[in-house]
N, C-alpha and C positions, 0 to 999 in steps of 0.2 A: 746337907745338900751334895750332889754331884758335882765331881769337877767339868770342866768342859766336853772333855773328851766323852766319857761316862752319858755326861746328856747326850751328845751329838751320837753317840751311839743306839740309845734307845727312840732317839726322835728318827734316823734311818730306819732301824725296823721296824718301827711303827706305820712305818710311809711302806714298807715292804721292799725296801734293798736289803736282802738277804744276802750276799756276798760280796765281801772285799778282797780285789786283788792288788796284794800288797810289795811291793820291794821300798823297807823302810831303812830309815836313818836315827841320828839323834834327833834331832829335831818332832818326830812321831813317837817316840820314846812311850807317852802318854796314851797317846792314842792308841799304840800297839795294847798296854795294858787295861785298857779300856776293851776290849775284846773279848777277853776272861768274863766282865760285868753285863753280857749280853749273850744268852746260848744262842736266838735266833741269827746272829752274826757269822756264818762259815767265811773263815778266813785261809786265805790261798797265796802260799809263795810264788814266786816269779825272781829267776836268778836275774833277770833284766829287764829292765822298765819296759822296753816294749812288746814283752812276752804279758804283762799284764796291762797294759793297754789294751792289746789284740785280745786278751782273754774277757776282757769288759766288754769288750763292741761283739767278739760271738755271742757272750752270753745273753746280754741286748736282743740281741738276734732274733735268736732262737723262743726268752722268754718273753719275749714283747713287756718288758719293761727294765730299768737302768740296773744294774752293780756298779759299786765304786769302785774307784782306785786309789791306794795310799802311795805318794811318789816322793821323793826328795828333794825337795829346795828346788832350785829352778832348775839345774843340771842334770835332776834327775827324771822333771819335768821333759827337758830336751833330747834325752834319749828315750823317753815314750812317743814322741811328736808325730812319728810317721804314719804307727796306729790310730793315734786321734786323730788325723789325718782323713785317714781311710774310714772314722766312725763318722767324721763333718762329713763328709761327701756323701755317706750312707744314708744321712739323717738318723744317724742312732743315738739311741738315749745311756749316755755318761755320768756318771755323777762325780769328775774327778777331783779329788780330794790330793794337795798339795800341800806337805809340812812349810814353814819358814822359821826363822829364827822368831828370836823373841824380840818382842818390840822394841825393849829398849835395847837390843843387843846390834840392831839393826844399822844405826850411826858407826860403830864401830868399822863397817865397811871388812867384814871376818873374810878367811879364804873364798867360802860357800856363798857371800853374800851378790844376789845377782836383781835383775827387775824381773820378778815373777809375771807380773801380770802383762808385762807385754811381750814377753814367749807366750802364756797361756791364750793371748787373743788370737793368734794365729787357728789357733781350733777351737776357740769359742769365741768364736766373735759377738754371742746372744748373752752370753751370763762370764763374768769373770767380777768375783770380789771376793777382798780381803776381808777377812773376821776380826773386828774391831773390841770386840769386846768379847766376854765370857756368858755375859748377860741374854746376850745377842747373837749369839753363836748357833742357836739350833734355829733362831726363825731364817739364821742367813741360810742354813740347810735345808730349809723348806723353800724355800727361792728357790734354792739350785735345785730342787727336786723337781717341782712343778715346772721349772724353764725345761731340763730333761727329758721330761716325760712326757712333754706336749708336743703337738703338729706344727711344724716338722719336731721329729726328736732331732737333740742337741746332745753336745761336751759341755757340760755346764759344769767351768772350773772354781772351786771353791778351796782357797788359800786360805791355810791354818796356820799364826805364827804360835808356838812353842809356849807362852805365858795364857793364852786364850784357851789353847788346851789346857793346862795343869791347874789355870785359876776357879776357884772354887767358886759356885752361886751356877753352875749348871743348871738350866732351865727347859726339858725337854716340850717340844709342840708336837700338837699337831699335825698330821697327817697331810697333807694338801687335796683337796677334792680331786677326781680322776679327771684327766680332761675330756672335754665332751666336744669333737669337733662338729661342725655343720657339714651337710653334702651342700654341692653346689646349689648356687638359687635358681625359682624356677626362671628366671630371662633367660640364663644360662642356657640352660637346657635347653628352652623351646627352640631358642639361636640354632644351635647346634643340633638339633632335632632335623629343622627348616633345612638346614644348612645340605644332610647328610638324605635327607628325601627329595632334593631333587638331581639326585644320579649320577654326582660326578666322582670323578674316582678318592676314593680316600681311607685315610689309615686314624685308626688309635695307634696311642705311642702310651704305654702304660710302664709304669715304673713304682716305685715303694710299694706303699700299701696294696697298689694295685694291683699286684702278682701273688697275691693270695688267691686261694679259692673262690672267696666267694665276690672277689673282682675278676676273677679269670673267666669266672661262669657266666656273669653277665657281662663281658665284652664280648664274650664267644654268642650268646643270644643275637645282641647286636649285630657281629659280623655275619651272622646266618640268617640275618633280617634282612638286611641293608646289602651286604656285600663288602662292606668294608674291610680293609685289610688290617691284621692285628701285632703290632709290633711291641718287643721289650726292650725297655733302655740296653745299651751294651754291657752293661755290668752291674746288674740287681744282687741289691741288698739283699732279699729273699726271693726266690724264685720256688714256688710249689709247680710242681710238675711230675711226670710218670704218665703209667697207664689209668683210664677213668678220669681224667682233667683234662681239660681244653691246651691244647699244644699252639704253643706260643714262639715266634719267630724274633731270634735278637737283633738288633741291628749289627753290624758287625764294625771289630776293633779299628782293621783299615778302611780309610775314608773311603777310598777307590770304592770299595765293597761294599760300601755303605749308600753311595750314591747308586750304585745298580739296584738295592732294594726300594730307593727313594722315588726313582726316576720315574712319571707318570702321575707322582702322586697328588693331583690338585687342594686335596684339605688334608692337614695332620694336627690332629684332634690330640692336647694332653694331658693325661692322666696321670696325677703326682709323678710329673718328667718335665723334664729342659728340655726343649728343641735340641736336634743330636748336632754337633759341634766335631771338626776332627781332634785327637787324640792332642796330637802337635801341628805346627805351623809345619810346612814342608815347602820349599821356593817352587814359585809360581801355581800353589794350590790354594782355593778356596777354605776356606775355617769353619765357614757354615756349610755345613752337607744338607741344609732344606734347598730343594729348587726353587729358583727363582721365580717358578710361574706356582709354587704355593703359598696357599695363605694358613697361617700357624693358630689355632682356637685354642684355648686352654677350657677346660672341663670345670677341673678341679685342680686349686694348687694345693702342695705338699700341706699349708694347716688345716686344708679341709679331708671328710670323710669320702676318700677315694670310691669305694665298694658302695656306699650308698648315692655317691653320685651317677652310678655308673647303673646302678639300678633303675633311679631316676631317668636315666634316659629313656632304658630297654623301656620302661612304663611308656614316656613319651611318643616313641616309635612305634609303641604296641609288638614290641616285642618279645615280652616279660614271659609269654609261657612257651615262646619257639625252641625245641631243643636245640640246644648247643651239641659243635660235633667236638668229640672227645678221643684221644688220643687212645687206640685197641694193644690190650695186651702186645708185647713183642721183645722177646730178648736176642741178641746177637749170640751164636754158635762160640763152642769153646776154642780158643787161638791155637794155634800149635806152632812148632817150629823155632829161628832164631826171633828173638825177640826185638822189638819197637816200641815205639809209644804207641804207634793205634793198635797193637794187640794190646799195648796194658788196657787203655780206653773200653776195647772189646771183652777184655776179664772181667772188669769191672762192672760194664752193663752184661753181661753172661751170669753173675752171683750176687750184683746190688741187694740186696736182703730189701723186705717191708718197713718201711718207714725211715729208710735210714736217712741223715744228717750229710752231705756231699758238697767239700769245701773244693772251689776249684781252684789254685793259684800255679797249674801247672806248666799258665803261659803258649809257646809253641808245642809244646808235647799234650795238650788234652783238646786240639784243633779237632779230634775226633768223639769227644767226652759228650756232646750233644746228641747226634745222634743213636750210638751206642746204648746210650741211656734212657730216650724217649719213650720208650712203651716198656723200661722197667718198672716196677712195682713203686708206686707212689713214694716221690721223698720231695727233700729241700734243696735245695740249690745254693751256695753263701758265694761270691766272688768277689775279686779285686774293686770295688767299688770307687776306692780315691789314686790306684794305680801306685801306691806307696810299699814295693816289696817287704814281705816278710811279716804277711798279714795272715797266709794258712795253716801255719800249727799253730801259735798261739790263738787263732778265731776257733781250732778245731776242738782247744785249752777248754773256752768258755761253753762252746753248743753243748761238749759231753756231760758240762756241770749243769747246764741247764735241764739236758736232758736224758736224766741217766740210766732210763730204760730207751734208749735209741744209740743204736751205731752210729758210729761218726766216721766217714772216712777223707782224710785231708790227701788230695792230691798236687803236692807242691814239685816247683825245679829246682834242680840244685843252687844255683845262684843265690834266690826266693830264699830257701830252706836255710842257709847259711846266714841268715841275717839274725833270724831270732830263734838257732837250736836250740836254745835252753830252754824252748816251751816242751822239750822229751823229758826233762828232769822231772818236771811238775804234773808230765803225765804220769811217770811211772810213783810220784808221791801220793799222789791223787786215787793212781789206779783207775784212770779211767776207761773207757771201751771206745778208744781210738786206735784205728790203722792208718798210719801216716805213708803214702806210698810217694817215692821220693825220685823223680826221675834224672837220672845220671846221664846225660850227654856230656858232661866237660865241658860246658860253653855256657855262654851267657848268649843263647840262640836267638831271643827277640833282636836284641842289639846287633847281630850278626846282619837281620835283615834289614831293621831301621839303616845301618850304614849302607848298603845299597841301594836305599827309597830317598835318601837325603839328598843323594847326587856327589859323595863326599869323590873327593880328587886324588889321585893316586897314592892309595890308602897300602901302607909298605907292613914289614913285619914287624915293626914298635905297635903301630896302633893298632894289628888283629891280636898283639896278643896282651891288648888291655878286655879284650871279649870272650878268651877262652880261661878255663880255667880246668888244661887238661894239663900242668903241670908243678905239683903233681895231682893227680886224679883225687880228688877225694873218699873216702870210705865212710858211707853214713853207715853201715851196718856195723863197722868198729865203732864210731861215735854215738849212737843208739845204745849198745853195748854196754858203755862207757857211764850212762845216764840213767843204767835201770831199765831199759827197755828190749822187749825182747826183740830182736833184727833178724833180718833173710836179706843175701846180695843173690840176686835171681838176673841169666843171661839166657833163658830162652823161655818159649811161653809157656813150657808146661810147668816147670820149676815157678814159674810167680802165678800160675794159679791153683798151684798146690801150697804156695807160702799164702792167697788170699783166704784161701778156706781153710786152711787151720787157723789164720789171723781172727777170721768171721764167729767158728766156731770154738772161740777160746776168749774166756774173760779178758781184761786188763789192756795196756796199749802194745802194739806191735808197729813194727816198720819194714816196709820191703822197700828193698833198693833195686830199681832198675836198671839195668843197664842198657840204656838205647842210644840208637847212633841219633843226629839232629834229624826233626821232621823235614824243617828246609834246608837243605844243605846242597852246595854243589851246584852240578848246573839248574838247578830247580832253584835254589834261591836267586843265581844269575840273570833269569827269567823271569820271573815275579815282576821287577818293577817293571820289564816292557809290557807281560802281562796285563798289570794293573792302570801303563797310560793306555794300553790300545781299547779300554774298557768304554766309555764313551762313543769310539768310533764305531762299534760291533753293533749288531741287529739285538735290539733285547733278549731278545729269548738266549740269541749265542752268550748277551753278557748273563745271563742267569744262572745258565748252566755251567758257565767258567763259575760263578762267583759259590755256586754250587762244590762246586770240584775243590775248590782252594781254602775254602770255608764255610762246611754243611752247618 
């Protein structure tokens, strides 16, 4: 018979997790070699745990179903945490996989020895248990698979100590049935039908599942029925968008700006979404950004079938066969001149190729990436979902595995990017077809703002220069270099859209490094928070078109 490991490997492919991203230890020793005993198994380095975290929740992503992760003991658990982080919030399906010692080695209280499972509840608060036996060790893997892969997807952590692995009587299962969610019931519905027919003003708030096509189609029926206005969570898990798709409005990061999209709105109807909440607490601001004179309908929540609730309505409405208006071809003109981040934004939607992969974690520099991008040629959208930096190369790690006839392009900040570089190593192992474009201001530019929105008090030169990080400048395109990857340092706009299309047009991963000043910087960031209080007091249409201007 198999030893543990060996089963638990074949009961994974069996269930179809095809890839583990792995940074192991002693403790996996077994499980490592257990790998060899499964071809269906592609296994993938990661020089830092949360280079393969993030590379499980892209690949999540993109393949609409889990990869695991092999991590080490608890420690190494807590330097993947921030990605699992960003997968919880996602609702993305994990199946991570945590060595421990051996049980009886456990009393000993060794250097490594920590409480796994209570770091692991912090991101799976749904599924965390220890494998007790060897016996029992692949139906515990069928747990954690079906907890994963279900509505909501989950981190569903699953502790392996060291003797469970290596102990012989391996017993591989079963597969677990696919889950089968339900769409909303019809009371539901007709509520929200009634609700939405007699005329008063109101929005969907659509989020997960629901930013797929064929949620995005029947919300857009709906809103061309009804009138309704159609909004996406601030930061979607997947967003399908381009030219030929219904174009969909975010809410946006700052509260201020969040409440000018809000404001009027009497129903806000949700589709696998949370009522929109601000970012942080801020003195003397509200936390909930819903108005006070709206009332909140939920559709459908995150375990049920988004896109068929959402159909369900259109039926109920009678709006099932109204075309939807759909976003018309449109690219932005080639940039010239010294360079910025909204001409990189502008290259970017200028050359976007068909069907590409577009991770955004470029923070203040891709303020323009929306727009720019809107009536490119059909792609995906991946963003900062749990607000945990250092989620966009390692997510860009997993989309390109997942999806290796599609470009991938990660637009991260420099800050961002610095957290988990080691996902270039594993691109250039891998050889995947990612362009990493990386933008170089020198700063930690959100933070720059946030300190002017907080109200902080005569903020002197210790504490700006806990925000920059112009000294000294960093060099991604040496450190790129350095990793196997081929780099460009590009300082005007002709130079980084001659480094994107040879990137575009050339297998394997590449990186350009931009060199741009801060988007808000200066007296423009000075301005922002009076900006953003005088936003309330303005005629709507003024606060639109500000909120327009500051944040398309």
């Amino acid at each position: 018979m198999p030893n543990g490991a060996q089963a638990l490997m074949k009961t994974l492919a069996d269930a179809g997790v095809e890839v583990c991203f792995t940074n192991p230890g002693t403790s996996e020793m077994h499980f490592v070699a257990a790998l060899d005993s499964e071809p269906r198994m592609r296994a993938v380095l990661a020089l830092f745990e949360g280079v393969a975290t993030g590379a499980a929740d892209g690949y999540a992503r993109m393949a609409g179903k889990p990869a695991a992760t092999l991590l080490h003991l608890g420690c190494g658990l807590g330097n993947g945490l921030a990605n699992l982080h960003n997968a919880r919030k996602g609702k993305v399906p994990v199946v991570n996989i945590v060595g421990d010692h051996a049980s009886y080695h456990v009393p000993y209280d060794a250097q490594l020895q920590s409480d796994i499972e209570t770091v692991a509840r912090n991101v799976s608060p749904g599924f965390v248990r220890t494998a007790q036996s060897t016996a029992a060790l692949c139906q515990d893997a069928v747990d954690a698979i079906a907890a994963a892969r279900g509505l909501p997807g989950q981190v569903a952590t699953l502790i392996l100590p060291a003797d469970v692995s290596w102990g012989e009587g391996g017993v591989p299962c079963a597969p677990p049935p696919p889950p089968r969610p339900a769409a909303a019931d019809d009371a539901t519905v007709q509520a929200i039908a009634q609700t939405l027919r007699a005329g008063p003003k109101a929005a969907l708030l659509l989020g997960g599942q629901a930013l797929r096509a064929p949620g995005l189609l029947a919300a857009a029926r709906i809103a061309a029925h009804s009138g309704v206005k159609v909004f996406a969570e601030v930061f979607p898990t997947r967003l399908e968008r381009g030219a030929g798709l219904p174009p969909v409005e975010r809410i946006a990061y700052l509260a201020e700006l969040a409440g000018v999209q809000l404001a009027g709105i009497e129903h806000l109807v949700l589709v696998d979404a949370k009522a929109p909440v601000s970012f942080f607490a801020y003195p003397g601001k509200k936390s909930d950004l819903v108005p006070d004179s709206c009332t909140v309908h939920t559709l459908s929540t995150p375990a049920q079938d988004a896109a068929a609730s959402l159909e369900k309505l259109a039926q109920a409405l009678g709006a099932a066969q109204v075309p939807p208006a759909l976003q018309p071809p449109a690219r932005p003109g080639r940039p010239r001149g010294k360079l910025t981040a909204e001409k990189v934004c502008k290259a970017v939607g200028h050359l976007l190729p068909e069907n590409a992969i577009v991770i955004d974690e470029a923070i203040t520099s891709g303020l323009m990436l929306a727009p720019f991008t809107a009536g490119a040629p059909r792609h995906d959208l991946i963003t900062l979902t749990g607000g945990a930096i250092g989620q966009g190369l390692p997510n860009a790690v997993g989309a390109a595995i997942a999806c290796p006839d599609r470009q991938v392009l990660a637009l991260v900040g420099d800050g961002s990017a610095m957290y988990t570089v080691q996902a270039l190593w594993t691109m250039a192992r891998e050889q995947l077809n990612v362009v990493s474009i990386i933008f170089n201001n020198a700063s930690y530019s959100v933070l720059n703002v946030e300190l002017e929105r907080v109200g902080a008090e005569e903020v002197g030169a210790k504490a700006r220069s806990q925000l920059d990080l112009a000294g000294p400048v960093l060099n991604f395109a040496h450190l790129a270099q350095g990793m196997g990857v081929h780099s460009m340092r590009t300082t005007t706009a002709e130079e980084f859209v001659q480094a994107l299309e040879q990137a575009l047009a050339t297998p394997g991963p590449h990186l350009i490094e931009a060199m741009v000043p801060q988007s808000l910087s200066g007296l423009k960031r000075r301005l922002l928070p009076w900006l953003l209080r005088s936003l309330p007091s303005l005629p709507p249409a003024v606060a639109r078109a500000l909120k327009r201007k500051i944040a398309p």
